[in-house]
C-alpha positions as CSV (number, residue, x, y, z in Angstrom):
1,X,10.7,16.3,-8.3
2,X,9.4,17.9,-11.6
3,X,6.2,17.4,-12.8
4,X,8.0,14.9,-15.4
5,X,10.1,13.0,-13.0
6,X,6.8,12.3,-11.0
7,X,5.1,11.5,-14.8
8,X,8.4,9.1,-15.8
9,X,8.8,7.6,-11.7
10,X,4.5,6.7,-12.5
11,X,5.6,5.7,-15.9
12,X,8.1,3.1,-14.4
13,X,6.2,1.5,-11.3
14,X,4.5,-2.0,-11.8
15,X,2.1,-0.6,-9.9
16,X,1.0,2.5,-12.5
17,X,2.7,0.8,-15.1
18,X,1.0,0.4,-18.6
19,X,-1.5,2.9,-17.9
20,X,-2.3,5.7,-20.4
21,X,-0.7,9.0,-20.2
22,X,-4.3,10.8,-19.4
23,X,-4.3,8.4,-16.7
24,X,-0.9,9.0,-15.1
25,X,-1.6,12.6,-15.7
26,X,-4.4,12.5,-13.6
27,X,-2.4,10.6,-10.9
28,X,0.5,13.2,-11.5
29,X,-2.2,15.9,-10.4
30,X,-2.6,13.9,-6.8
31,X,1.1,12.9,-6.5
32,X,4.1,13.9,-4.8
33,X,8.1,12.9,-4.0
34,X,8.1,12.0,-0.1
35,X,11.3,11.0,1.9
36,X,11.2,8.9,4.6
37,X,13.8,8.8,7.9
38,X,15.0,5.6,8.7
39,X,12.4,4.5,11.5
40,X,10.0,7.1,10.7
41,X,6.2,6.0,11.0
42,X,4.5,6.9,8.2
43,X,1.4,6.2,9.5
44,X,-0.5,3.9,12.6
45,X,-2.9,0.9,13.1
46,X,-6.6,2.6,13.4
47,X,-5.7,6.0,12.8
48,X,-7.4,8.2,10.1
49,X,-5.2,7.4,6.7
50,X,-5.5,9.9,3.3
51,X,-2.2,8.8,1.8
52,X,-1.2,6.1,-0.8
53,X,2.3,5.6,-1.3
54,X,4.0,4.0,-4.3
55,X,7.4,2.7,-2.9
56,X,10.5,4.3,-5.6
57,X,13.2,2.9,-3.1
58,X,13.9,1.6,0.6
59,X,11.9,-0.4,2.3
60,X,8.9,0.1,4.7
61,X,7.2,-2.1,7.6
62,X,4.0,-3.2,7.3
63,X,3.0,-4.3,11.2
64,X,0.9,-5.3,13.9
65,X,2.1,-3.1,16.9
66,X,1.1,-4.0,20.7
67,X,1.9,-2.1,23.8
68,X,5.2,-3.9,23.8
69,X,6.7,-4.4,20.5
70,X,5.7,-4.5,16.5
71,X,5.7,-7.7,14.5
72,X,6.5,-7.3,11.1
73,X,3.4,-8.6,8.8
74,X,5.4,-7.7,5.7
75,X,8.0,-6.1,4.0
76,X,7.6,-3.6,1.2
77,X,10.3,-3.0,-1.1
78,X,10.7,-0.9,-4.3
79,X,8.1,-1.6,-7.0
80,X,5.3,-2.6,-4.3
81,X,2.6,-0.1,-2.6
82,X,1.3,0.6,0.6
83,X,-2.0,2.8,2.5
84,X,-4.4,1.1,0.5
85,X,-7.1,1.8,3.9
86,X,-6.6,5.4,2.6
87,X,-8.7,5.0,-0.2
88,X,-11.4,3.2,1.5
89,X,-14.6,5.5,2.6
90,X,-13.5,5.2,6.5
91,X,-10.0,5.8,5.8
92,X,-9.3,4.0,9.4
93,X,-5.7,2.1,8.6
94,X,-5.6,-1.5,9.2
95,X,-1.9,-1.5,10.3
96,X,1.1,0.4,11.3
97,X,3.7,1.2,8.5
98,X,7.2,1.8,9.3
99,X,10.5,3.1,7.2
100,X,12.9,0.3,7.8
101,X,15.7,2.3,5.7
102,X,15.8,6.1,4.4
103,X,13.1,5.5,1.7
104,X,11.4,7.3,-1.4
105,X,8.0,7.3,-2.3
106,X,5.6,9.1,-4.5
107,X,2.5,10.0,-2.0
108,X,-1.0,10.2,-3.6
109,X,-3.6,12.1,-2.2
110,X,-6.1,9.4,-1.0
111,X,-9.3,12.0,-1.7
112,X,-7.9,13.4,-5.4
113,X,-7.3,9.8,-6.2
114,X,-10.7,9.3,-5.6
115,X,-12.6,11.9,-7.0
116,X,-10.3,11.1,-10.0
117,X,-11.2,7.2,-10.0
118,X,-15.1,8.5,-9.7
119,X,-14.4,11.3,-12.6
120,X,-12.8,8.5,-15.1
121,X,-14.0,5.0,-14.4
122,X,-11.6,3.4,-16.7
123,X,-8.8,4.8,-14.1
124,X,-11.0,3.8,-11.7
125,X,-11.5,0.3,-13.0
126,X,-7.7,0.0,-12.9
127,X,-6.6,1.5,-9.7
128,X,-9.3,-1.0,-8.2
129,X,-8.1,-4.2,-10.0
130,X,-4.5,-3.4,-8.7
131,X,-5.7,-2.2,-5.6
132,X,-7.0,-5.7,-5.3
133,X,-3.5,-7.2,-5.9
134,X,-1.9,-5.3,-2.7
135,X,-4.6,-6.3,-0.7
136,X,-4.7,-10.2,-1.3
137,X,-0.6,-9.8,-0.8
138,X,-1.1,-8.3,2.5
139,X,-3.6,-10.9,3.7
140,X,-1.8,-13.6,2.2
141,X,1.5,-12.2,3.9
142,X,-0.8,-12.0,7.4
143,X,-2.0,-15.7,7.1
144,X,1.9,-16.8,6.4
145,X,3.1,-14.9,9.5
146,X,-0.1,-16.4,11.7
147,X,0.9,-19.8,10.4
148,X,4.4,-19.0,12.0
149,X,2.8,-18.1,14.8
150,X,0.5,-20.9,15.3
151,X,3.4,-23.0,14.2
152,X,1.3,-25.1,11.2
153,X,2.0,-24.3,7.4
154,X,-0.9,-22.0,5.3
155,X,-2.0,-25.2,4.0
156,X,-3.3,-26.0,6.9
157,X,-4.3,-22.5,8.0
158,X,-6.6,-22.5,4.7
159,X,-7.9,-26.2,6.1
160,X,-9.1,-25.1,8.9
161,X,-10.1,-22.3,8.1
162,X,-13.1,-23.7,6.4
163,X,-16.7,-22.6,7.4
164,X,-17.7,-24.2,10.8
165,X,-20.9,-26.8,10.5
């Protein structure tokens, strides 16, 4: 991918979308076209993470893996993001991410996004608002697939979820 396909894929994702060229120059800097194999784990649940991936096409996993199977938490498809741990100061992931087709992604360097976000706090500002957006997805998409679990609707999850007395 040329430096302007990676500028124009930036361009297009809701994720980058709308911000400024000297913004998704800066990202441009810290980017890169990945493939994924059909299967392939991009990354484990509490291993060190430095990669944030902006999903072009496919689809990846986002799960809970045990000694005996994964459970799927949450499918990512085109448009959405994943490895948000990576830009966290521990950069320990939360979850194991899995290709569930041949995928493409643009893969940003966890650290250069960083330093960028810290060198330009309007980027910074806006990485971090829709950084926020992933997040509350993924633990809205964990309390659904508890509530299947526990077998009671995330109404009731929220319910009783209320602070003990």
């Amino acid at each position: 991918m040329t430096p302007q396909e990676l500028h124009r894929a930036l361009q297009e994702h809701p994720f980058t979308r709308g911000l400024s060229d000297a913004h998704l120059a800066r990202l441009s800097a810290c980017g890169r076209l990945v493939s994924l194999a059909e299967d392939e784990v991009v990354f484990r649940a509490h291993e060190p993470s430095s990669h944030f991936y902006l999903l072009l096409t496919g689809s990846v996993f986002v799960e809970v893996r045990t000694p005996v199977h994964a459970i799927c938490v949450q499918a990512v498809h085109p448009g959405e993001a994943f490895g948000w741990s990576s830009l966290l100061p521990s950069h320990q992931t939360m979850f194991q991410v899995r290709a569930q087709e041949a995928s493409t992604a643009v893969c940003l360097d966890g650290e250069q996004l960083m330093a960028a976000c810290e060198q330009d706090p309007s980027l910074g500002y806006q990485i971090l608002r829709r950084l926020m957006e992933v997040v509350s997805r993924r633990l809205e998409a964990t309390e659904r697939r508890l509530a299947e679990f526990w077998g009671v609707g995330a109404v009731s999850v929220r319910r009783a979820s209320q602070p003990c007395k």
